[in-house]
C-alpha positions in Angstrom: 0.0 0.0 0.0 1.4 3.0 -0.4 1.1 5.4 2.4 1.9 9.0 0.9 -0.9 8.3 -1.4 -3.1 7.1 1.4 -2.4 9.9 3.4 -3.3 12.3 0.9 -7.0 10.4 0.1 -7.3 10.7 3.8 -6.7 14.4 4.4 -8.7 15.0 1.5 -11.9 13.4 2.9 -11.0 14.7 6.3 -10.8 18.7 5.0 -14.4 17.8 3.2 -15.5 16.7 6.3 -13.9 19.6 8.0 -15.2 22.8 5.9 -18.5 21.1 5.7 -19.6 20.3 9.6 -18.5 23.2 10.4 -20.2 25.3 8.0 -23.2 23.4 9.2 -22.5 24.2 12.9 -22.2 27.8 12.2 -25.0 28.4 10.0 -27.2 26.4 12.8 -25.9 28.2 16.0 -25.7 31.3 14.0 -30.0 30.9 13.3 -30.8 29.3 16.8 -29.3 32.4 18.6 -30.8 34.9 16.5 -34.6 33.6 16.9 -33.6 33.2 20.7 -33.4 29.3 21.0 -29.9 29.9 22.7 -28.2 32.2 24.8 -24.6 33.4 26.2 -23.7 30.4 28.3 -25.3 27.6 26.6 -23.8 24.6 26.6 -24.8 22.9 23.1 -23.9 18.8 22.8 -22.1 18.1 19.4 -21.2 14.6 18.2 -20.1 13.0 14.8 -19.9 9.4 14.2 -17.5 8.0 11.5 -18.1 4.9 9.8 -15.8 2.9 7.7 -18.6 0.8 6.0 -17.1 -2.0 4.4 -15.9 -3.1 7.7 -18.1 -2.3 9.7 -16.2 0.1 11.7 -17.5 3.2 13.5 -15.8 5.6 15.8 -17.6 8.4 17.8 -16.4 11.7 18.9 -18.7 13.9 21.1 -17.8 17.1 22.7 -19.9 20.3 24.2 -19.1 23.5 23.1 -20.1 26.8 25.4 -21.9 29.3 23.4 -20.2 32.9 24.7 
């Protein structure tokens, strides 16, 4: 296998994945606190699961970020 080429398919899906939750996240939080559904000092519960489907394989990352 080669690596340097793996690497590169890796960061490329990783930068899609990147620019486009966070886009997401923005344009959300950005709406939610301008009609008032969220405040200064929120705490708001994120998570993203990552599944490698032809194995089967899923990983899940959860964090809470404080809206300020």
């Amino acid at each position: 296998m080669d690596e340097d080429n793996l690497n590169i398919e890796i960061r490329k899906f990783l930068k899609k994945v990147g620019i486009s939750s966070q886009r997401i996240i923005e344009t959300t939080l950005t709406s939610k606190f301008q009609n008032g559904e969220i405040q200064i000092d929120d705490e708001i519960e994120l998570e993203m699961k990552l599944s490698i489907n032809n194995f089967q394989e899923n990983h899940l990352v959860k964090e809470i970020i404080k809206i300020k």
